[in-house]
C-alpha positions in Angstrom: 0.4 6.3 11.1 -2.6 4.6 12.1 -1.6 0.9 9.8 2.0 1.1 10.8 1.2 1.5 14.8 -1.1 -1.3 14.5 1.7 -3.2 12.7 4.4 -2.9 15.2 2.3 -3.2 17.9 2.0 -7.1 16.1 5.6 -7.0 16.3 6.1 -6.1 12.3 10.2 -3.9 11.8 8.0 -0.8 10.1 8.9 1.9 7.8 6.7 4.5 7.6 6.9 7.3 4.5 5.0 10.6 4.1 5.9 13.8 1.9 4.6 15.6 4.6 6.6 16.5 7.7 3.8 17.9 9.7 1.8 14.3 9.5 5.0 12.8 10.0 5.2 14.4 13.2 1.7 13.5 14.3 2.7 10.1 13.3 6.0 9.9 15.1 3.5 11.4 18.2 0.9 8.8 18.2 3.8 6.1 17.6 5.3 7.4 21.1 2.3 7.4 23.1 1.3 4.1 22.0 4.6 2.5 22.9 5.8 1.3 19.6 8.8 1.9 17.4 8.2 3.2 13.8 10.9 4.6 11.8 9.3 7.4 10.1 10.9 8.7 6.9 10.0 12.2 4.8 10.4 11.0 1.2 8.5 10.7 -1.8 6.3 7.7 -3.3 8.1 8.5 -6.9 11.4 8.0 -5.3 11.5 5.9 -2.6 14.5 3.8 -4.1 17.0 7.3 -3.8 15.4 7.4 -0.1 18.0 5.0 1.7 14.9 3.0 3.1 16.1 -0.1 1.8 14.5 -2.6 -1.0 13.4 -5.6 0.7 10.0 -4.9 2.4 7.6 -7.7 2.0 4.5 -5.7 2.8 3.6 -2.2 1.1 0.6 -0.2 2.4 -0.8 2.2 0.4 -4.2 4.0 1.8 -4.1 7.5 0.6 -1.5 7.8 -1.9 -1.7 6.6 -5.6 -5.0 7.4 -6.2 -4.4 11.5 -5.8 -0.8 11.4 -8.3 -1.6 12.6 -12.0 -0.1 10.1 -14.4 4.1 10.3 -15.2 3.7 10.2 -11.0 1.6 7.2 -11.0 4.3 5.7 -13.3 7.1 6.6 -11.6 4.9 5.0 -8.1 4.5 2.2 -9.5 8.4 1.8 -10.5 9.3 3.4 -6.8 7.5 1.0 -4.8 8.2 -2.2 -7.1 12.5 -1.6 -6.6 12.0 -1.6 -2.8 9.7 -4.9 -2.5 11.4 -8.2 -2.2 10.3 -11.1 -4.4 7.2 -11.9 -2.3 6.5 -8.9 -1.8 2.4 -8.0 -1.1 0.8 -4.2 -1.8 -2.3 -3.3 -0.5 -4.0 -0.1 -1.7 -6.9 1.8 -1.3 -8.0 4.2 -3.8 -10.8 6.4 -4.6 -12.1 6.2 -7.5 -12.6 9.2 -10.0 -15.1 11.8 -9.0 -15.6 10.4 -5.3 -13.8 12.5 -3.7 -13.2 16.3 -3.8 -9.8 17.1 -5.0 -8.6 13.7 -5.4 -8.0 12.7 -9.2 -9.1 8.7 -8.5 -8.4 5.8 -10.9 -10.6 3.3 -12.0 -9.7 -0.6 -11.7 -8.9 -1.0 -15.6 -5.6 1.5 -15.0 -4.9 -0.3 -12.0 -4.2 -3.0 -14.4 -2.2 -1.3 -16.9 0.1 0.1 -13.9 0.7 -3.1 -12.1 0.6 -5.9 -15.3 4.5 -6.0 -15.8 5.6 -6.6 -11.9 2.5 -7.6 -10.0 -0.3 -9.6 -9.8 -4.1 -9.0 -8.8 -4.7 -11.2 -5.8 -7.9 -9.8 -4.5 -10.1 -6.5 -5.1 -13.1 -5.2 -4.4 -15.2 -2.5 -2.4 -13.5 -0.7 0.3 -16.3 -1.0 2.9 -14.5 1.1 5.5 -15.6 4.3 3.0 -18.7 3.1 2.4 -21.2 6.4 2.0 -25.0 5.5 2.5 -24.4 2.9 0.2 -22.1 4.2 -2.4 -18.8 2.7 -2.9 -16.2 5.6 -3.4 -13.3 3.3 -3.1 -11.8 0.1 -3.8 -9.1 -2.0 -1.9 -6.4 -4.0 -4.0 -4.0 -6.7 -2.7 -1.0 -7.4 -5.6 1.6 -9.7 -5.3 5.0 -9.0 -6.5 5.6 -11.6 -10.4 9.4 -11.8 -9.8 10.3 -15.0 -11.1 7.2 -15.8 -12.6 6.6 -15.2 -16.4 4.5 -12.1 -17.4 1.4 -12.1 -19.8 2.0 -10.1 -22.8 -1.6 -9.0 -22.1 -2.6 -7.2 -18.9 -4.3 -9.1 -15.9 -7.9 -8.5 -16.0 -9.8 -6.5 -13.5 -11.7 -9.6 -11.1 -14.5 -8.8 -9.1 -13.5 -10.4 -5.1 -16.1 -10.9 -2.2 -16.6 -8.3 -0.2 -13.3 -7.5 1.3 -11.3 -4.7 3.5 -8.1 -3.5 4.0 -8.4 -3.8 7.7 -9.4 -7.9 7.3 -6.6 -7.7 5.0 -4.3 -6.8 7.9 -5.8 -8.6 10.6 -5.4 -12.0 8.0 -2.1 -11.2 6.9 -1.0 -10.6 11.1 -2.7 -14.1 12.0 -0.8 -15.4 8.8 2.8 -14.3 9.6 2.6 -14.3 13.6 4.6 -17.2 14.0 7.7 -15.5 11.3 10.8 -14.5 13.0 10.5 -10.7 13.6 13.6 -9.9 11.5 11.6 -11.6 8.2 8.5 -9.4 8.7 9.0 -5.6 7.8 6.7 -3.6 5.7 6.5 0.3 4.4 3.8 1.9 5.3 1.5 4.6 3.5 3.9 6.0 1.3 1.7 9.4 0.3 2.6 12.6 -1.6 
């Protein structure tokens, strides 16, 4: 619950999702002692449209989640998540990429772009510095935004190469970017995980 504490703490109406009700509770625990209201919801990332969590968040975090489904999931993810964004929506993700970590399945960049190409768009990616091992990149961060309205490529986005980036700057830019919104405009869904 770590992103969506930070988030309300900035004043952000947060949503957070887990299939897990234990780390739900943990989540609901840290929320308490830190003084800030999360609505925590036990749901899964394939379905979250059949969840009643609503379908206009304009920020979708995503730091544990994607990169451990096998592949109808990742599908059915990548549908879940795009009928609860709003128009502008943006998605950050972290992911592990394959063989990184123990008994996560990881997915490399290219599929990234076969997932997303229809709905969203690569805005930035690069190394996730935050899981940096002795100089190994095991992960990668990605910020999409949501196409609606915008025509689609018949061929897939291709996979850019960003400066060195994080999901944390990625927060911290997007809170000094939407501090002056009226708090009813900025909500996000947090961490939906399976």
């Amino acid at each position: 619950g770590d992103n969506a504490i930070l988030l309300a703490q900035h004043g952000w109406q947060v949503t957070g999702v887990d299939f897990a009700g234990s780390a739900l509770d943990r989540a609901r625990t840290k929320a308490s002692e830190r003084g800030v209201t999360v609505t925590f919801v036990e749901a899964d990332a394939t379905a979250l449209d059949g969840a009643g969590i609503g379908d206009d968040f304009t920020l979708i975090i995503d730091s544990g989640c994607l990169h451990g489904m096998i592949a109808p999931d990742r599908h059915a993810y990548v549908r879940s998540v795009t009928a609860v964004s709003s128009d502008d929506a943006e998605l950050l993700i972290v992911a592990f990429l394959p063989g990184k970590s123990f008994g996560v399945a990881g997915v490399w960049p290219e599929e990234m772009d076969r997932l997303f190409a229809a709905d969203w768009e690569l805005a930035e990616s690069g190394d996730e510095p935050a899981l940096d091992h002795n100089g190994k990149n095991l992960a990668r961060y990605y910020r999409l935004t949501r196409r609606h309205g915008r025509p689609t490529d018949p061929a897939p986005y291709r996979y850019h190469e960003f400066q060195p980036y994080s999901t944390e700057r990625a927060i911290e830019r997007l809170l000094d970017r939407t501090k002056h919104w009226p708090e009813p405009i900025r909500r996000m869904l947090w961490g939906p995980r399976r």
